[in-house]
C-alpha positions, 0 to 999 in steps of 0.5 A: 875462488872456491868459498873453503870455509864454508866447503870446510864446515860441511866437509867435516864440521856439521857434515855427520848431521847431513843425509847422504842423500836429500829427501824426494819431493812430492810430486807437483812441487816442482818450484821446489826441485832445484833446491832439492838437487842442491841438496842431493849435490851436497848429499853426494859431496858429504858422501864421496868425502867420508868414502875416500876418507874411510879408505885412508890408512896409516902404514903399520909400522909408522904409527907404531914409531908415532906411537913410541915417540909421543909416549917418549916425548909425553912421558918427558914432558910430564917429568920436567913439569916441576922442573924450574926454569919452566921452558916450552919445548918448540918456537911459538909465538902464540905461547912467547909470553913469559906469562906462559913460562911462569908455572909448571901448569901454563908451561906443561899446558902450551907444550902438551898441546904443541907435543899433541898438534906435531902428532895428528899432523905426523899421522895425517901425513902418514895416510896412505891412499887418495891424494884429494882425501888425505889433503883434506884430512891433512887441512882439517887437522891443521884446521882444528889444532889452530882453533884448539889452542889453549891461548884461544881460550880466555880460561887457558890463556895466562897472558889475558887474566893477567891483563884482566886483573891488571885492569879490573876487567876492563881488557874483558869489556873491551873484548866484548865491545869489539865483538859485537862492533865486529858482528854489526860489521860482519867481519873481523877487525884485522886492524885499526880500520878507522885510521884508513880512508879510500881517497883520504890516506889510501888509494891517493895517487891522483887521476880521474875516470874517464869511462864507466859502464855497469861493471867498471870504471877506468882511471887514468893516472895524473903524470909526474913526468914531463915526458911519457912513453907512447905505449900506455899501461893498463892494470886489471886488478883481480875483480874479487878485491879493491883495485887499490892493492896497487895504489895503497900509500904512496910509499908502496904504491905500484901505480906511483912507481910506474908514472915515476919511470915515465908511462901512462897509467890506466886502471880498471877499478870494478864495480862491487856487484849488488843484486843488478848484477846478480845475472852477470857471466864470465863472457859479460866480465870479458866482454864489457869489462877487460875488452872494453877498457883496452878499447878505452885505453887505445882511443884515449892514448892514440896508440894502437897497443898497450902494455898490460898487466893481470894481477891473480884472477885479473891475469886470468881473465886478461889472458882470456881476453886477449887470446878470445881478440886474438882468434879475431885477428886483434892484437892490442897488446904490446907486452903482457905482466901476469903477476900470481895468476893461473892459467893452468890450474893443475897445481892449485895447492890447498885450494884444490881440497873444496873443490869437486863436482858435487861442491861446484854443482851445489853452487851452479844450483844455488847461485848459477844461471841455471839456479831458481833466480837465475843468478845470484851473489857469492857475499865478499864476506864470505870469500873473505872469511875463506881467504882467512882460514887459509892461514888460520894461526895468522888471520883468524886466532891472532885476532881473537885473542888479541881483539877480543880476550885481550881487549887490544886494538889491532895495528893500523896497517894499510894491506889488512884495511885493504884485505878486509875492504871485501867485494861480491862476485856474481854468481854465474860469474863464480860457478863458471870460473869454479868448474872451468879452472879448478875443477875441470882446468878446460883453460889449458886446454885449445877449444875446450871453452869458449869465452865470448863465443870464441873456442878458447886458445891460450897459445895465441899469447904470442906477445912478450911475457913477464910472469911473476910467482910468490915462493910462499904463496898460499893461494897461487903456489909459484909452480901453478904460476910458472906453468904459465910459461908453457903455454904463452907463446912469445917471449917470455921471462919469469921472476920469482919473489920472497914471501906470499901473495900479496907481501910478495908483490907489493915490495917497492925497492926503497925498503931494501927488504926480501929478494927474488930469483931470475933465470941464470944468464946461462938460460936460454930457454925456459924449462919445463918445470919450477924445480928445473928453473929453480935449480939453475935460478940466481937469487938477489936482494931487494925487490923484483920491481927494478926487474920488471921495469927494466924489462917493461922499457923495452915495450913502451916505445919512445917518450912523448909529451906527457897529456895536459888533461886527461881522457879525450873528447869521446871520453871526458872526465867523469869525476876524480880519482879513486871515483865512486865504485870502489867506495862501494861496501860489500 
C-alpha cells in the first residue's frame, strides 16, 4: 500500500521548502547517482503536484454563495454567543462534553472551527479542473481541519483543564508519561496493548505448523468436529498485517467458525521480513509462499483441490497465483473467497491521491531492486501510521487527546492491538506491487505482466467465485471490489457488508449486529457496475458469514474422518500454533 503519510508531508507539508529539481552531482560520484535520481523524482513529484494545483479553480459564482453563507452563518454565530443555554450548532463528538457548552468562549469556539472546516471543504469540492489534484487538495484540507481542532490542543480544550485541575495535574503527568512510552515504542497506543498477548488471549484457536520456509509458516487447524469435508481450506491472509485478523478471539474468530461447520483449516502466517529478506520480490511471495502452501495443503490433506481464501493484498496475490498455475495447466482450486481485494484497480478511492510516476519511482530508487543496495525494507510503522491518517478524526486525534491531554488509557480492544501489531514489507516486493496495480493497473490487463515468468491472465479464474466488498470501506472501496466480478470467469456471487474494511469482515453471526446486501433472486447475471448491482440488491440483517458458509458447502465435497494428528509423514509437526513468526515485531 502507498505510504500516504509520508506521500502527504512531502506533497503539501515540507514540499514548498524542496528544489524542483535535486542539484547535479560532480562528475565522478557516481556512488552518489541513485540518490540523486531519487531526489529528482521527488523534484518532479513536488513539481507536478503544485502544476496541477495551480490550475484548479473555483467557479465564480460558487464562491460567491460560499462567501454569502459563511458571513450569514459567522455573523449568527457571533450573535448568539452570549445567548444562553450556550449550543454547538452541528453533531460532533469531539465537542459532546458539556464542558464545551459551559461558556460563551468554548461554545463559540468549537462552532466557529465546525463553521470554518464545512467551509474549506465546501470550497475543495468546488474546484474545477484535474481530478487527481483536486482529490489531493480535498485530502489536504480534510487532513489540516482534523489536526486544527481546538479539542487537539491542551490549551483549547475545556474538558482536559478540568481533569487537570481536578487532579492536581496528574492527568498531565500521565499524558506525558504515555507520550514518551509511545515514542520508545514508535507508535501510538490505540488501546490497552497490555492486556493482549498472541497465543495467551489472541490468536488462541489450536493447531500446529506443519511447514515453514523463509517467508512463511502453515498452520493446520485442530478440529472440533468428528467428521470434516474432504476438500481442505486454505486462508492467505493480506502479508502487510498479522494472519491473526481472522483468529482474534474465539468469539470472532473466522477461523473457529469455519472448523465449527466442519472443514479443515489451513493458514499461511507470514513471516515479518527483516533485512534478510530486504531482496524478496512479488515473484518470490508467489512462488515460495501462496504456491508452495497450496503444494502443502494438498500433499498433507490427500486431496487434489482446496477451497481458498484472499483477504485484501492476500486475495491479490492469491488470484495471481492461481492464474500464473493456471497458464501451467494446474488447477488446484475448488472455489476461490476474495474478501476486500482488488484486482482491478481503477477505483482505489483515496489511495489513488499518493500515488504517481514520481512517488513510485523515489521508492523503486530508495528501496527497489534497482536501488544502491538492491533492496530494502517499507517499516510496518510506517504503513501503519499511513493507514491511520486515513481516518485521521478516528485513528490519530481521538488518541491524542484521550492519551496524551487527558492522561487516560485507551480501551482494551482486540481488533486495534491487532492493528497496531504492524509488519515490514520488502522493498522490491512494495515498488512492484505500487507501479503494477495502482499506479499503472497492468493486473486487468491479459499478458501486460508476468508473474513468475508466466504473462499474466486473470481470465483464467474459472473456478467458483465468492467476492465479499465493505460499503464503508476506505481502503478497498466496495465497487474497486465488485469489479472483480468482470474479470473472473467462473461462477460467481457477490455480497456486500455494512461497515468498513475490517469491522465489515470480522462480523460473527451471534452478535446479531449490521447487515449485508445479496443479488436479487431475480438476477441472473451479475451487471457490469456496483450501481447496477446495488439497484436491484436485497439488504438483510445480521452477518454475511451464514452467506458465504452456505455457498462454501456446495464446494467442499463430502465428510470424512476428521485427522487424529496433524500434518503427514513428509510434513511434521514443526511447534504449536500460532508458531514463532508471527511473534515477530516490526
Amino acid at each position: 500500500m502507498p505510504d500516504m503519510a509520508a506521500e502527504a508531508m512531502k506533497h503539501w507539508m515540507s514540499g514548498a521548502g524542496l528544489p524542483a529539481a535535486a542539484p547535479v552531482m560532480p562528475e565522478g560520484l557516481t556512488a552518489l547517482k541513485p540518490m540523486q535520481q531519487a531526489m529528482e523524482a521527488m523534484g518532479q513529484s513536488l513539481g507536478s503536484s503544485l502544476s496541477s494545483v495551480a490550475g484548479l479553480s473555483v467557479p465564480a459564482e460558487a464562491l460567491k454563495d460560499i462567501q454569502q453563507d459563511y458571513m450569514q452563518q459567522a455573523t449568527a454565530l457571533w450573535n448568539q454567543a452570549l445567548e444562553q443555554p450556550h449550543q454547538i450548532k452541528a453533531a460532533d463528538r469531539r465537542f459532546d462534553a458539556p464542558e464545551w457548552g459551559s461558556s460563551p468562549l468554548n461554545a463559540f469556539m468549537a462552532s466557529m472551527y465546525l463553521l470554518n472546516a464545512r467551509t474549506l471543504q465546501r470550497l475543495a469540492d468546488q474546484l474545477q479542473g484535474d481530478p487527481k489534484a483536486r482529490q489531493r487538495v480535498r485530502f489536504a484540507v480534510q487532513q489540516w481541519a482534523d489536526a486544527a481542532s481546538p479539542s487537539n490542543f491542551l490549551a483549547f480544550n475545556p474538558e482536559a483543564l478540568k481533569k487537570a485541575v481536578e487532579t492536581k495535574g496528574a492527568s498531565l503527568q500521565q499524558g506525558l508519561q504515555h507520550l514518551l512510552n509511545d515514542l520508545r515504542q514508535g507508535h501510538m497506543s490505540q488501546t490497552d496493548e497490555r492486556v493482549f498477548e498472541v497465543g495467551k488471549n489472541v490468536a488462541t484457536t489450536a493447531g500446529t505448523v506443519v511447514y515453514e520456509n523463509a517467508f512463511f509458516q502453515l498452520i493446520e487447524y485442530a478440529p472440533l468436529t468428528p467428521k470434516v469435508h474432504e476438500v481442505p481450506f486454505l486462508f492467505v491472509p493480506p502479508c502487510i498485517n498479522k494472519y491473526y485478523i481472522l483468529d482474534l478471539q474465539p468469539d470472532n474468530s473466522v477461523v473457529r467458525y469455519l472448523l465449527s461447520q466442519g472443514h479443515r483449516v489451513f493458514m499461511i502466517s507470514w513471516v515479518n521480513p527483516d533485512d534478510s529478506l530486504a531482496k524478496a520480490t512479488w515473484d518470490d511471495y508467489i512462488e515460495q509462499g501462496v504456491m508452495q502452501a497450496i503444494d502443502v495443503t494438498r500433499e498433507i490433506s490427500g486431496s487434489d483441490k482446496a477451497n481458498m481464501l484472499g483477504f485484501c493484498v492476500g486475495g491479490t496475490m492469491l488470484a495471481c497465483a492461481l492464474a500464473t498455475l493456471a497458464a501451467q495447466g494446474k488447477k488446484p482450486a475448488a472455489s476461490l473467497t476474495l474478501l476486500t481485494s482488488f484486482l482491478d484497480f481503477s477505483d482505489t478511492g483515496i489511495m489513488d491521491v499518493f500515488v504517481d510516476e514520481a512517488m513510485v519511482r523515489m521508492r523503486e530508487m530508495t528501496m527497489g531492486p534497482t536501488s544502491p543496495q538492491g533492496g530494502g525494507l517499507m517499516k510496518g510503522t510506517d504503513l501503519a501510521a499511513t493507514f491511520s491518517f486515513l481516518r485521521p478524526n478516528d485513528l490519530v486525534w481521538n488518541y491524542v487527546v484521550g492519551n496524551y491531554l487527558k492522561g487516560e488509557m485507551p480501551p482494551a480492544f482486540d481488533l486495534l492491538y491487532w492493528n497496531s501489531d504492524s509488519t515490514n514489507l520488502p522493498g522490491p516486493f512494495y515498488t512492484w506491487y505500487l507501479r503494477n496495480t495502482y499506479l499503472e493497473n497492468k493486473l486487468r490487463e491479459p499478458g501486460a505482466v508476468k508473474v513468475c515468468g508466466v504473462p499474466l491472465d486473470l481470465r483464467r479464474l474459472d473456478m467458483p467465485t465468492f467476492i465479499y466488498g465493505s460499503r464503508e470501506d476506505h481502503i478497498v472501496p466496495w465497487g474497486g471490489a465488485y469489479a472483480s466480478t468482470q474479470i473472473v470467469q467462473g461462477p460467481k456471487t457477490f455480497v456486500l457488508g455494512a461497515s468498513g474494511h475490517i469491522a465489515g469482515v470480522i462480523n460473527p453471526p451471534e452478535k446479531k449486529k449490521r447487515s449485508h446486501w445479496t443479488s436479487s433472486p431475480l438476477a441472473r447475471s451479475l451487471p457490469d457496475t456496483a450501481k447496477e448491482w446495488m439497484d436491484t440488491a436485497q439488504e438483510k440483517p445480521g452477518s454475511w458469514w451464514p452467506v458465504w458458509a452456505e455457498w462454501l458447502g456446495k464446494h467442499a465435497g463430502g465428510m470424512v474422518p476428521a485427522p487424529k494428528q496433524a500434518g503427514s509423514k513428509r510434513h511434521p509437526p514443526i511447534e504449536a500454533a500460532p508458531g514463532r513468526y508471527v511473534l515477530r515485531k516490526a
